[in-house]
N, C-alpha and C positions, 0 to 999 in steps of 0.2 A: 339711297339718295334722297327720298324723299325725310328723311330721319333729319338731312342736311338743312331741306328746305325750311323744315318744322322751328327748328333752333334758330336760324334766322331771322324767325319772323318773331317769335317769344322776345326775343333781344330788341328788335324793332330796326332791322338793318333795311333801309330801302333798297327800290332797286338799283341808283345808280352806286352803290358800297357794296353791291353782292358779287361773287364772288364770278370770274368769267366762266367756269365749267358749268356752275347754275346758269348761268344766263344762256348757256349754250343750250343746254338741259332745255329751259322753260320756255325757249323761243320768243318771248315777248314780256312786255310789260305788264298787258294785260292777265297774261295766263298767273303771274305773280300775282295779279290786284283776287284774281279770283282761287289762290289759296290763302292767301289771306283774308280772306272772308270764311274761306270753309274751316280754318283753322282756326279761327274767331270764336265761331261759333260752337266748335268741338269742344273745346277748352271752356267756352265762356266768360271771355276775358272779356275787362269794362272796357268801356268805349275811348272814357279819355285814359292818355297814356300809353295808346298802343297804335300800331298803321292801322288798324280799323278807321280811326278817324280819319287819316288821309284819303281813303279812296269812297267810304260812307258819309256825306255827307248829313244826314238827319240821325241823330242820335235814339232820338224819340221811335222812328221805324228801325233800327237798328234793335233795340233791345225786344222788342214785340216781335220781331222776327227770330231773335234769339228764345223768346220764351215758347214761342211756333215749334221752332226747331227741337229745345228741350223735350217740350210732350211731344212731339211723334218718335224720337228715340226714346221716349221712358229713361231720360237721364231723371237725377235727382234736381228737384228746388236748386235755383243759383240761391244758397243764404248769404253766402259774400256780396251779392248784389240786390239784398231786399233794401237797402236805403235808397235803390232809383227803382226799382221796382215794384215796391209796395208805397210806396209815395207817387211816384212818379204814375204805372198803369196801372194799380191798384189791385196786382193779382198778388193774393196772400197764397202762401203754403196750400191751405187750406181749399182754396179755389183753384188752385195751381190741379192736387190730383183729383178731385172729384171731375175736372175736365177730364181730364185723362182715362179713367177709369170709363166716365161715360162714351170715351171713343173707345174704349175696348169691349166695352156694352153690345155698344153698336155693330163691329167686326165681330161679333162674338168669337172672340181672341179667350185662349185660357190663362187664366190668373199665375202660368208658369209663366206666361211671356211677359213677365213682371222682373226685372231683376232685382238682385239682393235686402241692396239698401234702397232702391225705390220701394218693394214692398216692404218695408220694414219700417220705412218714414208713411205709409201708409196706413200701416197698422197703429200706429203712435198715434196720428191726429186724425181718421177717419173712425177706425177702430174696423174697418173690411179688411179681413182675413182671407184664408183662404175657401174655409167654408160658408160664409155669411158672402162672398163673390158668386161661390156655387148656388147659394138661395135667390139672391138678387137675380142670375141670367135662369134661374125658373120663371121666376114671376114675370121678368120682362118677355118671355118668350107664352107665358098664357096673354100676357097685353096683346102679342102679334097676331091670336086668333081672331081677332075683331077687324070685321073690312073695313076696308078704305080709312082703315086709324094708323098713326103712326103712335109705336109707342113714346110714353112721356119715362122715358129712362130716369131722365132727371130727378123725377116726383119719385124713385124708389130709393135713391143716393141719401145717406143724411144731409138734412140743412147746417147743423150746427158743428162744431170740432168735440172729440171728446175731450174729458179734463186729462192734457198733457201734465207730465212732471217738469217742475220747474225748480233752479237750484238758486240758493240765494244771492251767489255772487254775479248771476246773467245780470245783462240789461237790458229797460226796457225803452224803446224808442216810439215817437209817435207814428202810425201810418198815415191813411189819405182818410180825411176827418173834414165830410160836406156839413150844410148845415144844418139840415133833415135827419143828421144824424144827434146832434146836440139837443135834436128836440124829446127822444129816447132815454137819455141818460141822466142818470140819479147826479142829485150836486158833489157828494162824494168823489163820481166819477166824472164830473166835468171841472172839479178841483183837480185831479189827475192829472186831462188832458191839457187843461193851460199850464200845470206846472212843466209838462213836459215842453211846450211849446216853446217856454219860455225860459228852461234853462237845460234843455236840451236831454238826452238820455239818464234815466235814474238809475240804480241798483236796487236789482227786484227785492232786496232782506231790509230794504229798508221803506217800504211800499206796502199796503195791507191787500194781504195773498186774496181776498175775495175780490177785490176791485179789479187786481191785475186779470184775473182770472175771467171776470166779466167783458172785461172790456179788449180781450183776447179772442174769447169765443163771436165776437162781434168782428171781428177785422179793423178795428180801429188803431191795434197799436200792434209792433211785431216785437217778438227776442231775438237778443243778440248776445250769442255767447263769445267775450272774449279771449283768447291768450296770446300770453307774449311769450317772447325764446326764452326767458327765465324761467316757465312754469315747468310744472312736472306731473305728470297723471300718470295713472295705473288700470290697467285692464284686467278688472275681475273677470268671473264666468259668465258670457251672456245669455243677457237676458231680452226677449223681447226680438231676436232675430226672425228672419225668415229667410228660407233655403230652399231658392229657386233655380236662377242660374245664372251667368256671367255673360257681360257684355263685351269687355275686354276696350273699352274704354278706355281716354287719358285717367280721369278721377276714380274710376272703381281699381284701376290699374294702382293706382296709389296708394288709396285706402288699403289697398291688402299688402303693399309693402312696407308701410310703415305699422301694422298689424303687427307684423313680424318682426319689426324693427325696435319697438317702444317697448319700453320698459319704464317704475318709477323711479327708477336710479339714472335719468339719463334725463336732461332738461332737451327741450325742444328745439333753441338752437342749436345745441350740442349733435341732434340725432338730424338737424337739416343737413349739419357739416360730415358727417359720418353718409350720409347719402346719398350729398353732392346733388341736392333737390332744393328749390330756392325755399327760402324760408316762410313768405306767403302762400305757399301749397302747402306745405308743411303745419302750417295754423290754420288754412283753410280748412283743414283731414282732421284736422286733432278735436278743431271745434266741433265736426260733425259729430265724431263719437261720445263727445261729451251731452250734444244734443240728443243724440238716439241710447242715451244711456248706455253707451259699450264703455267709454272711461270715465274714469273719475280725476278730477283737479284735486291735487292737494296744496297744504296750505299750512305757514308756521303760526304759531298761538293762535291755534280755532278755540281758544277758551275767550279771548281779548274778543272775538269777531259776534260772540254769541251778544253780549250785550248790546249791541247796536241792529240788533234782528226787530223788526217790529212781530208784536206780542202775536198776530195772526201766523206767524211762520211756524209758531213752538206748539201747534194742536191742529196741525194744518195734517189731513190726510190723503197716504199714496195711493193714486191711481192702479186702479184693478187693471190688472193684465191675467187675460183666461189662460194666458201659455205662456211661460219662460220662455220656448223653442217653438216655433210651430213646425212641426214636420209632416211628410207628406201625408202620414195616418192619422192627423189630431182630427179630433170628432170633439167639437165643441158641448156638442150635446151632453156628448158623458162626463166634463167636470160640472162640478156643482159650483154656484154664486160664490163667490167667497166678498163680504162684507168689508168696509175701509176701516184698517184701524189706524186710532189716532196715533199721533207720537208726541210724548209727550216732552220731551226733551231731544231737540233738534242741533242739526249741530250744522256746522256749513258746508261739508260736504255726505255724501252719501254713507252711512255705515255698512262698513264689508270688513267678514269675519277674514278677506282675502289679502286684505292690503291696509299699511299701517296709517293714520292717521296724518301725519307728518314725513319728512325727509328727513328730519333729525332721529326720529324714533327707530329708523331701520339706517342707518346710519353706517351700523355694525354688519348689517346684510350686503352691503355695497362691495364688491371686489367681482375678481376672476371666479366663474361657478365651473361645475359638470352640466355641458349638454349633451341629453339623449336625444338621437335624431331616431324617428318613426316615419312613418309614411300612411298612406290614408287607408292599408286595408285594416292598421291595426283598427281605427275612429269608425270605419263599419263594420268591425269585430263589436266595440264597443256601443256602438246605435244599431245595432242589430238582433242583436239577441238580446234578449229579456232577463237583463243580467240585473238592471236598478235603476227603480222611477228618475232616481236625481244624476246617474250617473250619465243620463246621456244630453245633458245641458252642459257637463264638464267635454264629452266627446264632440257635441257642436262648436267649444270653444278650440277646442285641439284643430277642428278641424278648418276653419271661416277661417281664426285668428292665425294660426299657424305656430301657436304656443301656448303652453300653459306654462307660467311662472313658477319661482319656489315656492311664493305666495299664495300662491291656489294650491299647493300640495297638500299640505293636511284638510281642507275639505276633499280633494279627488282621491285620499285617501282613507277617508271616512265613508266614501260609496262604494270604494274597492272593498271594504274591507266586508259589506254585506252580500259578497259573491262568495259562492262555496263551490267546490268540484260535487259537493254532494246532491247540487240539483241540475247539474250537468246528468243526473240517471234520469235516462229516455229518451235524450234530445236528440239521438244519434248523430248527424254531421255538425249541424249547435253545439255537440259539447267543446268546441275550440272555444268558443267565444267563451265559453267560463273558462279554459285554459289560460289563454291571453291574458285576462283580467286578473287572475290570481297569479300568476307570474310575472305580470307588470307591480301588482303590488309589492311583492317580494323584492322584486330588482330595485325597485324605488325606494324602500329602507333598505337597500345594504349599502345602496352605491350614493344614495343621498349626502351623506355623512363626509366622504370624501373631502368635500370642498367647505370650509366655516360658511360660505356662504351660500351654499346649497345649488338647486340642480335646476333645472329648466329643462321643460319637453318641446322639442323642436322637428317639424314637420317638412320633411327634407324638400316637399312639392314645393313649400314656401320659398325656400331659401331657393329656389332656382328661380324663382321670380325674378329674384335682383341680380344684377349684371356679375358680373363675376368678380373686379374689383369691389364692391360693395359687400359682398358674402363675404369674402377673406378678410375685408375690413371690419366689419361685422363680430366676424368669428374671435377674430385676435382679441377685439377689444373686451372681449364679454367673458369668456371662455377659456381656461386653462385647461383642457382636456374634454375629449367629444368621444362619446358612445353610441355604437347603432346596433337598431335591435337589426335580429338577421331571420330571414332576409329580406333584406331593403326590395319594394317596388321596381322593375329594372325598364321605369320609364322615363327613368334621367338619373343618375345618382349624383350625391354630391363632391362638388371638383373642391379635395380636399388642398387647405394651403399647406407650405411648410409647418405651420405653426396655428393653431394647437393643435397637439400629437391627437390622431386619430386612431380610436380601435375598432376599426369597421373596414366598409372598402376603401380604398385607398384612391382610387381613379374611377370614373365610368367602365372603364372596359374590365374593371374587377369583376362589375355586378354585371358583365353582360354575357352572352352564349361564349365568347370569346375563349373566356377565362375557365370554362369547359374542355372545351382544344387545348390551354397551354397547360393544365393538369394532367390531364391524358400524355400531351406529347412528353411533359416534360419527368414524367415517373413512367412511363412505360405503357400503364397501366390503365384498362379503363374498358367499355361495353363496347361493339362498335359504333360508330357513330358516323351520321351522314350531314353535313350543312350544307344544304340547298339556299342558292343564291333566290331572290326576289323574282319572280318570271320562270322559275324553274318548272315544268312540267313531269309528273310521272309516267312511263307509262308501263311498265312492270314495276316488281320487286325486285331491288336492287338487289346484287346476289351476295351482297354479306348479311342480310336478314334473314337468309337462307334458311332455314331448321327453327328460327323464331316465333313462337305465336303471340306474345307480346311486345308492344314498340311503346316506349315512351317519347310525346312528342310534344316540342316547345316552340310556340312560336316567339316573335326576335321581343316583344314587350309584353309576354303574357305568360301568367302560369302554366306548369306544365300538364297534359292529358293521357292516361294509359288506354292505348286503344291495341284493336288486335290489327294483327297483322295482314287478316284479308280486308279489313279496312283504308289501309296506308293510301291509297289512290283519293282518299277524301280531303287530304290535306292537300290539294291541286287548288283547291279555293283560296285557302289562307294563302298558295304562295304568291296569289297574283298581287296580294298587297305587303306582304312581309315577306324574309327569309326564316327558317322553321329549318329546327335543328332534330333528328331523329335518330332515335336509341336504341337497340336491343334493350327488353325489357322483360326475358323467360323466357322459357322453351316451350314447358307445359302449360305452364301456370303463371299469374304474376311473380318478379321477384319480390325476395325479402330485403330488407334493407336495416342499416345496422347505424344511427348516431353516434357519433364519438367527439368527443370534444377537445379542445387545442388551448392551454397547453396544457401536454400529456402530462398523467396520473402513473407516473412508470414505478411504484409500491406496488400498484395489486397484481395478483396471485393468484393462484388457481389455477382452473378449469377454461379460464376466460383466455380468448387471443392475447396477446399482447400487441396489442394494434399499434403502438410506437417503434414495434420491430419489424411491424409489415414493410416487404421489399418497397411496397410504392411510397408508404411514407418513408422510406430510409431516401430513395430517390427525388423525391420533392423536398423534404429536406436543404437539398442541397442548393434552392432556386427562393423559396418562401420562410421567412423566418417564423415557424412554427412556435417558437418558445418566448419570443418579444410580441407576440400578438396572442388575440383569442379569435375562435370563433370553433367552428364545427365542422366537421369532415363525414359524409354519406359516403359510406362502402355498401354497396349490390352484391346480389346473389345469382346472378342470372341461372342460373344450370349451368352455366359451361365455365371449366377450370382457367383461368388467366395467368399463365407463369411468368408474364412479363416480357421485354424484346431483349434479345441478344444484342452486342454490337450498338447501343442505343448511341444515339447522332442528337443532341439538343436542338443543333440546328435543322427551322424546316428548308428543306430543298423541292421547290416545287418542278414536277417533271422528271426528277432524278431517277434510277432503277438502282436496286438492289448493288449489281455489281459494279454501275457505278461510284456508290459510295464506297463497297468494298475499295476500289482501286485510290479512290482518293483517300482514304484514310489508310491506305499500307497493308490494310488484311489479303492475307495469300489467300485466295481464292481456293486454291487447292488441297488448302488442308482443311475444308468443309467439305468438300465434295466428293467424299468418301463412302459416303450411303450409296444403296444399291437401291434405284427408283425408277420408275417407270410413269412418262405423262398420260393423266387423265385428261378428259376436255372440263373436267371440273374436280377432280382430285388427285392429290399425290401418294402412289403406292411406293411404298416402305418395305423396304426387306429390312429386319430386326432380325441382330446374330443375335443369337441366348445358344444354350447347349446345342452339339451337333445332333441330329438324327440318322437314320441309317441312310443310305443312295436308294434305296429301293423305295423307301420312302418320299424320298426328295421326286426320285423319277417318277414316281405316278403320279405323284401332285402336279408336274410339269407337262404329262401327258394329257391330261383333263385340263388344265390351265395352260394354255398353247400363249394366254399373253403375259405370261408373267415370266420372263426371261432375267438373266442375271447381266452387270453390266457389263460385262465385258462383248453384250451380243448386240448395242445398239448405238446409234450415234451420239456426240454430245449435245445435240436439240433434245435428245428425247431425258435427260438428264433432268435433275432436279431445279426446277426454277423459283424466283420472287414471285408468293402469290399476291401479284400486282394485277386490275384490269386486263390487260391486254392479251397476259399469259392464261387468262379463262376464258377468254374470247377467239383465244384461237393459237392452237396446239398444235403442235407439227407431228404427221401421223405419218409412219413411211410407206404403210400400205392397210390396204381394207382388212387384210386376214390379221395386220397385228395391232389394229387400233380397239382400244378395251372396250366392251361394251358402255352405253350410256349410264346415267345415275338416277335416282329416283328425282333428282331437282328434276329433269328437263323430261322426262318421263314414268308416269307410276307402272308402266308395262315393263320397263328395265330392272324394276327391281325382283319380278316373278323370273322374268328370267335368268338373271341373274343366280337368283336362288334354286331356280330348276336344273343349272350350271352345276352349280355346287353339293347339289343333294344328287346328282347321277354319277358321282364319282366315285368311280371302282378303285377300291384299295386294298391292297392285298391284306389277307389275314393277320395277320402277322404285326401290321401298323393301323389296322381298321377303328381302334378303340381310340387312338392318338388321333387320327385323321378326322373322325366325328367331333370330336372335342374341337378341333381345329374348327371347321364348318360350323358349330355350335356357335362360337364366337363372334365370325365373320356373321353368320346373320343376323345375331342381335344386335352388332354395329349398325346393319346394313337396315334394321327396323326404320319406315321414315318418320317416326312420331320422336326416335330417339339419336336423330341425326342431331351432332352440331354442326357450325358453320365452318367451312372448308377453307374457309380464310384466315384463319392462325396458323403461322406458318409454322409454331412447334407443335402441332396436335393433329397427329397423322391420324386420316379418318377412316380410311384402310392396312392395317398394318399385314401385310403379308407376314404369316409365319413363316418360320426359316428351319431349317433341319435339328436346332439346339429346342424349341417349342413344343414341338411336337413328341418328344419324351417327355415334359413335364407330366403328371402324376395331377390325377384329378382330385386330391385332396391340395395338389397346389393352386389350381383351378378355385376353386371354393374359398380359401384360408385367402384369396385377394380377392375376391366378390364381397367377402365378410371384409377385410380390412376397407374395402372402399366404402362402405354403407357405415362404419366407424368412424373414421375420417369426414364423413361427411356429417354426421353427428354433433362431431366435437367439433362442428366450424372451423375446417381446415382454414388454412390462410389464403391459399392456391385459388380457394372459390369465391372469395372473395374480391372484390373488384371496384377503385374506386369510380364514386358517379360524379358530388359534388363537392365544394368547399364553399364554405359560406365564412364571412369574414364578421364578428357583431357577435350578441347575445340574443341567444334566441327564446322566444316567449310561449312554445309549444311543448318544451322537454323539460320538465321538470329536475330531470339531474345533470342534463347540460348545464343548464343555466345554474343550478346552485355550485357546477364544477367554476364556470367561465367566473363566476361573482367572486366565490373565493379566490381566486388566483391574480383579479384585479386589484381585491381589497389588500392582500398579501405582498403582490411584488410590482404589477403592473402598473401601477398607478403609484409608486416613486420615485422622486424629481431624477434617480438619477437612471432610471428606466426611461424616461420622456424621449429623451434624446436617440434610445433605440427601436423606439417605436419611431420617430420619423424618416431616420436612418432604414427600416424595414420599407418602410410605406414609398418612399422614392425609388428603391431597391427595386420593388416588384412593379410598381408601374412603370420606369421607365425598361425591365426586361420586358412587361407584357406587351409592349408598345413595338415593340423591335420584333418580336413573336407575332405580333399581328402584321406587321410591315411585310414578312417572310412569307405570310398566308396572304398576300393580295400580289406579288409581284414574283416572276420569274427571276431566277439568277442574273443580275446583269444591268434588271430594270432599274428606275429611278424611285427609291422605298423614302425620299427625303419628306413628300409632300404630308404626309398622317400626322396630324397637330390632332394635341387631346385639348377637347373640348366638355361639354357638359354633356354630351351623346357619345357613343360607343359608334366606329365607323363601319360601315355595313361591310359584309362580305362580296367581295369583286367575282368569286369564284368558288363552285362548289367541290369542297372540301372532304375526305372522308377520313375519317381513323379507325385504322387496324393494324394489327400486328405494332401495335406501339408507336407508329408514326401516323401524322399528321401526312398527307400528301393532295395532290388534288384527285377529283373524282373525273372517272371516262363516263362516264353515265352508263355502267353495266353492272 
């Protein structure tokens, strides 16, 4: 509502044309007069032309309140309103922040409470940085040792401005010019100020650079940098920034959407209409960066332009800047002077090896490109480790601007190109950051080439700045085909349009925990896994972690952590602010994990899986278009065998049991339930027919084992059930003498017993060799270092031998101990287990990504592929959509309300997966 009020007032609708719901809203007249002041002055809009002047009357205290206002939020300089400001109350730029500064002297506030482009316009015209602020609040703080003195802050601040860069096409206008000032100035320069006086603003290329430059440093006269909607500028790599922090402002708010927005192929009012942002904010923004050196103006015959330069502009030299980038570690100390060189042939705009001279020159570069979308841990991959002195003025541009052009590519590839994996030896967790950088250069020549008119690096945080009509418009206009590296940040991803086809995530809810669950539900196949809603509390181990000493655990916007399992109660913290999704992640040990890339390589041969024949990818298959997209596919090793779910139900049914799906999907119940079983209070015993044994045999085993009965001697409760919650929580026993002893979960004294059980049993001679061998087995099951988890419901954890078993020959014994330790070897498939699917090209696996490049370069990426890639991408979001619908509502409920947004919708309910289904969790 208040977004209502704001528009309103911009427009200049009074209150009797507002609208009745606002006026209901704001109760009064007044309470309007007093946001339109505060919105006034947020903005900084002039006095005349807008209801400011209706309810302020003195104009004169109106703008001094506004300049009040400016320096205690540390906005920027109003430079749109230096013609009333520097005329009118005579505060220049220049006076503007050494006030400021000196009030932050005073608070002794850190120079981080500075934001972006205010310290960045500071560092331009004061030349205080962030360590020369550091010097300054020493000295003022030995002034404070002296009694009863106040320190003179002031007297440490420079008097004068440094020599700003100036471009020839600015102009220049007079300021506030008393007469005590004319008594100072050379005739030169008081020929200057009456020229200006007198016919009003000049162009600074046609003015001699020393006078202007004097009579600048003086406050006598101010720049004005114009454009109109017909101009065109370009953003090289910056230079001269500083990276502090965001205010989130109307104007800084701007600045960085049109960062991401502008390009030299795109005139200004072109990119107001694409934005749907009036075109005087739009020139307000564009001026700035042309002021603070972030763009450059171009220009057609700068050859015509140079002859009308006056002769001081063509030997005139650039202004020493100690830092490209200042970042938080520059130590000013350690560069060395670097002295002004001249230039001896000047031209009208700025030379950069980045961008072309003209709009006719790149003329050819103009069209539909490739954008790769990134996100910001590649940009502190890249300013992080100590990869290349130049390469991280190219990562501060990726990261502030929200783009790097085709036009900056071959310098960002000329820094890439000085990173080797070879000095990645010793950096231990460091060595990514030479991965990243050496796989982004790779991907950047292959997939460059694509488009005639080349690629753009696009920073997905950016694009979500702007509203979401705006990105799509955005995207269509610029873009025929979008890349993302994988995997994407998952603290928003981007809400892809119809058009241009995307090969990445497809929806928010691709990149989020979500799309974990519908992998799992939707192949079978997967770790156990547990999502905890937001507020959720632990207070045990859940008991499908059972036999795990590894968990991997993610919370809902953050990388994921391997922690052990007597740990897991720690994540009680994270859940009171997020939901946190948790994994089996090894028995013993970490598991192993296997990258594989999409689309499949179904040539190779060998010794190798055929991972395109894996059960789980044959069953996802059927849901995700693996072969009209790229990206990668994580299969786990946890230790424990996954053969996938019988009976598998796509749809999730929350609340539902076992035999109720049976019944609704038509399966006779009773032709399962033919196993001879017996309920544990946490395990299900198995009788397995193999070959018969003798009765003498069978008898004594049944003598010493009084609860291991056949079925025909017990109710159908005590039969085989869905190992669901409920059914481990509580077990129908029909009496003390025949409920089976405890298990080593819920006590380690059950398992000696247990075993004391089984080692006192007399067996007659005759069957005694069989019988040990039997007991042999059941114990090393029954080890608790080498339990799995009792919750797959095909991997019986106790298999009672049966009368055919117990003849086998202990050479057959052996010849499957050996086939299993073989099998395991040769990376069975069975142990294998999907974890993740990431959608994109990824920057960490060297033969991923040279598989995913070729495959784009080959088929993915022709026109008449395009259309199956968006056909895929609507495909799977609108099922994941309807799969997430399933996981927040009972049968019955209202699943209409879930609209995809820029966010991924949180979990209503905590959710677990086993045995191949998704279903909800009882908290046991």
């Amino acid at each position: 509502m208040s977004n209502d009020i704001e528009n309103n007032i911009c427009k200049n609708i009074p209150w009797s044309q507002l609208p009745s719901h606002l006026k209901q809203l704001l109760n009064s007249q007044k309470e309007y007069e007093k946001h339109i002041l505060n919105i006034s002055l947020k903005k900084q809009l002039r006095y005349r032309g807008n209801l400011v002047r209706q309810i302020f009357r003195d104009e004169e205290k109106y703008y001094e309140l506004l300049v009040r206002f400016s320096m205690e939020c540390l906005m920027l300089y109003p430079y749109h309103l230096a013609d009333i400001i520097v005329k009118g109350l005579r505060v220049t730029p220049f006076n503007y922040y050494i006030d400021m500064l000196e009030e932050l002297m005073k608070q002794e506030r850190s120079y981080d409470t500075l934001p972006n482009f205010t310290a960045a316009d500071c560092l331009r015209l004061i030349g205080v940085g962030r360590n020369e602020y550091i010097e300054l609040m020493n000295q003022s703080r030995g002034l404070r040792g002296k009694l009863f003195r106040k320190p003179q802050l002031l007297s440490l601040l420079p008097r004068l401005p440094i020599d700003v860069h100036m471009e020839p096409w600015w102009r220049l206008d007079i300021g506030y010019v008393l007469e005590n000032d004319i008594k100072f100035v050379s005739d030169a320069e008081k020929d200057l100020i009456d020229k200006l006086i007198d016919h009003g603003s000049q162009t600074l290329g046609e003015l001699d650079h020393k006078i202007v430059s004097s009579l600048y440093k003086r406050g006598l006269v101010y720049l004005d940098v114009p454009i109109t909607g017909a101009d065109y500028v370009s953003v090289p790599p910056l230079q001269g920034f500083v990276m502090n922090r965001l205010t989130g402002d109307y104007f800084e708010s701007l600045l960085y959407k049109i960062f991401v927005s502008i390009d030299e192929h795109t005139s200004i009012s072109e990119l107001a209409s694409m934005l749907q942002i009036e075109l005087d904010s739009v020139k307000q923004a564009v001026s700035l960066y042309c002021r603070l050196g972030f763009a450059h103006k171009k220009f057609d015959n700068v050859e015509m332009n140079i002859n009308k330069l006056h002769p001081s502009w063509l030997n005139r030299a650039n202004p020493v800047r100690q830092s490209p980038v200042t970042p938080l570690t520059f130590d000013s100390a350690l560069t060395p002077p670097i002295s002004p060189v001249p230039i001896p042939h000047c031209t009208v705009q700025s030379q950069s090896n980045t961008s072309p001279k003209t709009p006719n020159d790149s003329g050819a570069r103009c069209g539909p490109r490739i954008g790769f979308l990134f996100d910001s841990a590649l940009t502190a991959f890249l300013m992080m480790g100590n990869l290349s002195p130049g390469l991280k003025n190219h990562a501060v541009t990726m990261f502030e601007v929200g783009k790097l052009c085709d036009e900056s590519l071959d310098s960002f590839l000329a820094e890439l190109d000085k990173v080797s994996l070879l000095d990645s030896d010793g950096e231990g967790d460091a060595s990514r950051f030479f991965a990243h950088a050496v796989h982004l250069r790779s991907t950047i020549l292959r997939l460059r080439l694509l488009s005639p008119y080349g690629m753009d690096l696009l920073r997905q945080e950016s694009l979500q700045a702007l509203d979401r009509g705006t990105c799509e418009r955005l995207l269509q206009h610029k873009y025929r085909l979008l890349l993302s590296m994988a995997p994407l940040g998952r603290e928003g991803s981007l809400v892809s349009p119809i058009e241009p086809p995307h090969l990445g995530p497809a929806t928010p809810e691709v990149n989020s925990l979500w799309f974990k669950l519908y992998i799992y539900h939707m192949s079978g196949y997967g770790p156990p896994s547990l999502l905890l809603t937001k507020g959720t509390r632990l207070k045990q181990m859940p008991r499908l972690f059972l036999g795990y000493s590894k968990l991997l655990v993610t919370s809902w916007l953050h990388e994921p952590a391997i922690i052990s399992a007597t740990s897991l109660l720690s994540i009680n913290e994270s859940l009171k602010y997020t939901p946190v999704i948790v994994q089996a992640y090894g028995t013993m040990s970490t598991a192993n994990t296997k990258i594989v890339a999409f689309p499949f390589n179904t040539t190779k041969s060998g010794n190798e899986i055929q991972w395109h024949n894996h059960p789980a990818i044959t069953n996802l298959s059927k849901y995700i278009d693996l072969e009209n997209t790229c990206g990668y596919i994580t299969f786990v090793n946890t230790g424990v065998i996954d053969i996938g779910c019988e009976n598998h139900d796509p749809i999730v049914r929350l609340g539902k049991t076992t035999k109720n799906l049976d019944k609704n999907s038509g399966i006779d119940s009773s032709a399962t339930d033919c196993k001879t079983t017996i309920s544990n209070e946490n395990f299900n015993f198995e009788k397995v027919d193999v070959n018969p044994v003798s009765q003498e045999s069978e008898k004594s085993i049944q003598n010493h084992v009084p609860t291991l009965n056949t079925s025909d001697k017990f109710s159908p409760a005590d039969e085989l059930q869905s190992p669901n919650e409920s059914h481990f929580s509580i077990t129908p026993v029909k009496t003390v003498s025949e409920s089976s002893p405890s298990n080593c979960f819920t006590s380690s004294d059950c398992d000696d017993i247990l075993r004391e059980e089984l080692d006192n049993l007399e067996i007659s001679n005759n069957t005694k060799c069989e019988t040990n061998k039997c007991e042999k087995k059941i114990n090393n099951i029954l080890t608790s270092d080498d339990l799995m988890s009792p919750l797959d419901e095909n991997i019986s954890m106790f298999s009672i031998v049966g009368e055919s078993e117990c003849n086998d020959s202990s050479e057959q014994v052996t010849e499957e101990a050996i086939d299993n330790k073989i099998d395991s070897k040769n990376n069975n498939e069975e142990e294998w287990t999907l974890l993740e699917c990431c959608f994109g090209i990824p920057l960490f696996d060297a033969d991923a990504n040279t598989h995913i490049c070729d495959a784009i370069v080959q088929h993915l990426q022709n026109p008449e592929n395009l259309p199956r890639i968006v056909q895929a991408n609507k495909k799977l979001g609108d099922h994941l959509l309807q799969f997430i619908s399933q996981c927040q509502y009972y049968p019955g409920e209202n699943m209409g309300i879930i609209k995809r947004g820029f966010l991924a919708p949180l979990p209503k309910k905590c959710l677990a997966f086993e045995n191949g289904k998704v279903n909800v969790w009882l908290g046991k």
